[in-house]
N, C-alpha and C positions, 0 to 999 in steps of 0.2 A: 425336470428334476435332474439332478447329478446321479451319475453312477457309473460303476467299474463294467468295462462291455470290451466284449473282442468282436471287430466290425471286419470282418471277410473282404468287403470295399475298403478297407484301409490297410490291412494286414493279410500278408501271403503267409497260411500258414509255418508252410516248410521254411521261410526264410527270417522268421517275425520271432519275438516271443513279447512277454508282456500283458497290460491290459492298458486302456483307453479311458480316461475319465471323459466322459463327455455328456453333453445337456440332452437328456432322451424325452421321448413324452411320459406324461406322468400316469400310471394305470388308471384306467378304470374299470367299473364294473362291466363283464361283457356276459355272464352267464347268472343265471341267480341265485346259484349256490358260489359263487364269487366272494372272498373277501378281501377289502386291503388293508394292507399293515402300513402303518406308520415307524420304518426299522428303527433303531435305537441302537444294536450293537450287532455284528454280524462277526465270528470266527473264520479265521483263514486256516487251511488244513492241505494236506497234503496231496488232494484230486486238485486244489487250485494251483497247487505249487507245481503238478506234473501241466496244467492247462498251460502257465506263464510260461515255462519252458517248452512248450508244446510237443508232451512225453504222451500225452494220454490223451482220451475220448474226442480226437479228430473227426469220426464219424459219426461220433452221437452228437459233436456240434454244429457239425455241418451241415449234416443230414437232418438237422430238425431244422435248423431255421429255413432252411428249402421245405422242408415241408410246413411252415407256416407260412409262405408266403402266400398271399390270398390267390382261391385259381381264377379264371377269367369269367367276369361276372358282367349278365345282362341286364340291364338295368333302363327299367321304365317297356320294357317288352319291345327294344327294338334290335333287332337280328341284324346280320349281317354289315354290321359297322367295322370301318376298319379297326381294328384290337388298337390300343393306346399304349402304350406298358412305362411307368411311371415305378421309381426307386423308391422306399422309404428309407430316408435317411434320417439315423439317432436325435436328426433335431425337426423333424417333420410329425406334427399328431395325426396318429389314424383316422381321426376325422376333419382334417383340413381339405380333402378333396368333394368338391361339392358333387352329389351324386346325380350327375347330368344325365340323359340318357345317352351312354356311349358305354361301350366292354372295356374294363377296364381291367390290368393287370398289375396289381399294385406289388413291390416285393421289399420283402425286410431285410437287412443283411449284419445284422448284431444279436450276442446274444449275451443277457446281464449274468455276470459269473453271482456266485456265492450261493451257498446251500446251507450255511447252518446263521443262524439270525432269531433275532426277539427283537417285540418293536409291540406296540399299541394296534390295536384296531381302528381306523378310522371309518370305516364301510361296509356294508354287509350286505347281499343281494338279496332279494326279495323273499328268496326260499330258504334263506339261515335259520335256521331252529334255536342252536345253543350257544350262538355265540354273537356279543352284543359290540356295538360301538364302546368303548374303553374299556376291553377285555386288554391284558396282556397277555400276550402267548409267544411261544415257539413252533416251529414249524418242523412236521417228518419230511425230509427233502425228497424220501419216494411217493413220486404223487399214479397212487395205482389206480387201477381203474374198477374192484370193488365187482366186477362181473366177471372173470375168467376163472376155470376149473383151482387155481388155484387160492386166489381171492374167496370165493365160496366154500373153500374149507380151512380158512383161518389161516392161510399162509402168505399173507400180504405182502411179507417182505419177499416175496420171489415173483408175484404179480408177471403176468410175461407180459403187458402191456404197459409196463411202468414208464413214465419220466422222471430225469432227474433234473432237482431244482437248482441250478445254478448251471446245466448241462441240455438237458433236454426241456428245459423250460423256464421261463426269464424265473433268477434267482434272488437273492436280497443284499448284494455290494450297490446298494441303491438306499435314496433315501426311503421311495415307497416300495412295496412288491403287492402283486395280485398274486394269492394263492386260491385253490379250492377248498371251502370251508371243511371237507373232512381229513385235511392235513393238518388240521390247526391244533397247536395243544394249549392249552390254556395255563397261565404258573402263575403263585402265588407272591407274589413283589416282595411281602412281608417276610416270607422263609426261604427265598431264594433270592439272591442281588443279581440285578440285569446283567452286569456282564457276564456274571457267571451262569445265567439263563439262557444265554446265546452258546453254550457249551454244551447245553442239552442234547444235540444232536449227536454227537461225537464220543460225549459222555455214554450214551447209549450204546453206540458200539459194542464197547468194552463190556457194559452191561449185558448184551446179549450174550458175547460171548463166554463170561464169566456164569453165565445161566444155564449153561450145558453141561456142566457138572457139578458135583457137591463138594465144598473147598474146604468143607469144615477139616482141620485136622491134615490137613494133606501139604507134600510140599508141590513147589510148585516153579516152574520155568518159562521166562516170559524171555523171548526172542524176538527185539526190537522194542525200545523204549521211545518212542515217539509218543506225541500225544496220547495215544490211544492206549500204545504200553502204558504208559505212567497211569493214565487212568484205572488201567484196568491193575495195576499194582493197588490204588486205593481204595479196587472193589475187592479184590483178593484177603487185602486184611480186614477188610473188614466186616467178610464172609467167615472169617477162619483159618484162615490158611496156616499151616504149622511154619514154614517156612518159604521166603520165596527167592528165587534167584535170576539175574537180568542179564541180559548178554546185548551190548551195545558198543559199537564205536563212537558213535560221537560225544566227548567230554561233558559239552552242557547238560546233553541228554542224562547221563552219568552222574552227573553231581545233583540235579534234579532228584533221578532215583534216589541217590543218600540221603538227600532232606526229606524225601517222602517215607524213607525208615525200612527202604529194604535188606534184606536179610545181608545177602550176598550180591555183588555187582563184578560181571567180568567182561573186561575191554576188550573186542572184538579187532583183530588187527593181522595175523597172517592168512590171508585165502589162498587158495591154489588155482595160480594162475592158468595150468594145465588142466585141472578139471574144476571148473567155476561152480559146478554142481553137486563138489564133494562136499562133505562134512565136516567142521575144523575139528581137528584132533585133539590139538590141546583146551576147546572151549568144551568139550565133551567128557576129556578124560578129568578137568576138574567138576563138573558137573557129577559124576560116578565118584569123583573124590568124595566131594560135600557131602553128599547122599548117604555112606559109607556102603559105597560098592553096587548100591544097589539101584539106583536113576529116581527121578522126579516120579512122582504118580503122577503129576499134570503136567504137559507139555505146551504153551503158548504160541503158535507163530505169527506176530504180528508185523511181518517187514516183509512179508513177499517173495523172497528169496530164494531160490532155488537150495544155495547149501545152507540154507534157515530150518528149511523143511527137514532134511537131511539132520540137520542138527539135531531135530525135536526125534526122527528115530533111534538118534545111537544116545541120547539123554534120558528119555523117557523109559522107567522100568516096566518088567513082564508085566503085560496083563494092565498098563496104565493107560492114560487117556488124550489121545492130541487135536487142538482145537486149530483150525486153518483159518485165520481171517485177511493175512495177509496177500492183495492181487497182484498179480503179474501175467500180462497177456502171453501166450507162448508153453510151447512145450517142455514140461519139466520129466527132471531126471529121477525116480528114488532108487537110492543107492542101495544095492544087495536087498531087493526088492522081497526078498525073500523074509528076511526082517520082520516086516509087519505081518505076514500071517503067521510067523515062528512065535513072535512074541506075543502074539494075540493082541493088539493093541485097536483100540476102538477110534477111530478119528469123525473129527465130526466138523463141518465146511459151516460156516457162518457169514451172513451177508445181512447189511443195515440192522435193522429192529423190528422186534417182533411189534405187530400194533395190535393193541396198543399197550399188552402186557409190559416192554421191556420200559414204557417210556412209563407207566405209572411207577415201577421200582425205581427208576430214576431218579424220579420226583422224592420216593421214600428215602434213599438214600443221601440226596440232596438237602431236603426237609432236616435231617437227623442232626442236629449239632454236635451229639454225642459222641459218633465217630470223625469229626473235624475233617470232611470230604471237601463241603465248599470252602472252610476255612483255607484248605492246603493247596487246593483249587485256586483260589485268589494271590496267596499269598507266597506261594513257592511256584507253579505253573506261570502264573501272569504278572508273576515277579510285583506283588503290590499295586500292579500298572505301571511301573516303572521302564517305557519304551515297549511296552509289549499292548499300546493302545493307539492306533492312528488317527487322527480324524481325519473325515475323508476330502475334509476344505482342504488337508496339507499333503493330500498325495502327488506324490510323484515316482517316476517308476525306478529312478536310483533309489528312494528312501525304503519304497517296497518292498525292492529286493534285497536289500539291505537285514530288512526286520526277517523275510522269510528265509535267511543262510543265519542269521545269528539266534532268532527263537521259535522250540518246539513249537510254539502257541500263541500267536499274537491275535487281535481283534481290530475290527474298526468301527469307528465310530461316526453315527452321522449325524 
């Protein structure tokens, strides 16, 4: 099958960026709670975009596909043979080696990008319960492991054994992907349209974090309009939100926002070059303007940012609330730290989805025609489809990068 792969034997990290469409083996079932999907549309977001430039998760992709490299196995019970150690290469099937007796070392050296995707079930292993051949679903791309202290008391999205799907474990820029079946979520074709089902994951985000506070009524400050902002702009209204305001440089980003009907939109544009960790003055002191004097009750950071963060304390009024979802590896600065305990402000750190509470509001949200989320989803985010859908027979990596410097949100398709 075709798929988007970063191969370690082709690609020197540090000196590479990109991805590899190349002929890999096609999954199959290998555990019996195993299922495969048949993908259909897969979302590119911005862990891909930091992978193709090779910004982020060097070690969680490194370091896993060494650790799925098979270890030295004996085979037919005869010892002491000399070790054999044999590559798998993206066009070699894990079972093309005929199991002689001889120790053999076999090792993989690619790993399929993509983590957010909807596609058909074609497969299901033996011990699937609830989920059948021609299900469509979506996948949680934290694939936890359902037994560790935190797992056992409902907190799956922090799981400390997690992989990630497109990272820590082959993901779905492919025609097939093998997941494990209690990743799977299952959506309704009729009240959700596929490509915008393949957003499900992403969508979620925003849903979670939008789930930490109560918006009814409240204004509200969204720091970084990417994907996730915008999304979480159209869970904001359609939570309540009295007002809401977006702080962004990038233009598209920006006009995006105004089709989506927000309040207030300010162009993010002088930093300090001196201190990269302060606060902008003037995106803050109109913020206190809007407000009349008094800041946001809700504060959003979704860019990661050091003076983002920053941003969200000299924005956010006494006594109001800031949600952290935006990563960035590395030591951060808060300014006049003093701040947050003066103003009593409650912050609160958000990572993936909650499972599977954030992904069935999702769905309700989705479902809802009422509030036109998928409508402005399809039709303002994915620009109609208008260049913001690849197929994955026409990739190449000028075009790729092409789609991921000119829009928030693109897809592909296979």
């Amino acid at each position: 099958m075709q798929a988007l792969i970063f191969d370690k034997t082709k690609s020197d990290w540090d000196s590479t960026k990109g991805f590899e469409l190349a002929d890999v083996p096609k999954p199959e079932i290998e555990k019996d709670t195993d299922v495969i999907i048949r993908v259909h549309y897969a979302g590119v977001c911005g862990s891909d975009k930091g992978i193709w430039y090779r910004q982020a998760f060097k070690e969680q992709i490194l370091g896993s596909i060494d650790a799925e490299n098979f270890p030295p196995l004996e085979r037919g019970g005869i010892k002491g043979e000399v070790e054999k150690e044999k590559h798998l290469s993206p066009s070699q099937s894990l079972g093309a080696l005929s199991p002689r007796q001889e120790r053999v070392t076999m090792k993989k050296s690619f790993r399929i990008i993509g983590h957010e995707f909807f596609g058909e079930v074609v497969e299901v292993g033996s011990n699937v319960k609830d989920i059948r051949v021609g299900d469509f679903v979506a996948c949680e791309s934290h694939v936890v492991c359902n037994q560790c202290y935190q797992c056992q008391r409902g907190q799956k999205e922090v799981c400390t054994n997690e992989k990630i799907l497109g990272i820590s474990h082959d993901g779905g820029f492919a025609e097939y992907a093998r997941v494990p079946a209690h990743v799977v979520w299952k959506t309704n074709t009729g009240l959700i349209r596929p490509d915008v089902a393949a957003m499900q994951e992403p969508f979620g985000n925003a849903v979670h974090a939008a789930s930490k506070v109560d918006l009814a009524g409240k204004t509200v400050a969204i720091f970084g309009l990417g994907p996730i902002g915008l999304f979480l702009l159209l869970i904001a209204r359609a939570r309540g939100a009295k007002s809401i305001v977006g702080v962004e440089p990038n233009p598209t980003s920006i006009e995006m926002a105004k089709k989506l009907g927000i309040d207030y939109v300010i162009k993010l544009e002088n930093t300090n070059a001196e201190k990269p960790y302060a606060h902008n003055q003037e995106v803050t002191d109109e913020i206190i303007k809007i407000t009349k004097g008094v800041g946001v009750d809700v504060s959003f950071e979704m860019a990661g940012f050091n003076s983002s963060v920053n941003n969200c304390l000299y924005a956010t009024r006494r006594g109001g609330e800031i949600i952290l979802f935006g990563i960035k590896i590395g030591d951060f600065v808060f300014e006049n730290y003093n701040r947050l305990i003066v103003h009593g402000f409650t912050m609160h750190a958000v990572i993936g989805r909650q499972l599977w509470q954030t992904w069935e509001t999702t769905r309700a949200l989705l479902e809802d025609p009422g509030n036109q989320i998928q409508e402005k989803l399809f039709n303002v985010i994915l620009d109609h489809g208008n260049g913001t859908i690849l197929p994955l027979a026409q990739y190449t990596k000028e075009r790729f990068e092409e789609m991921i410097n000119k829009h928030p949100k693109f897809l592909i398709q296979m």
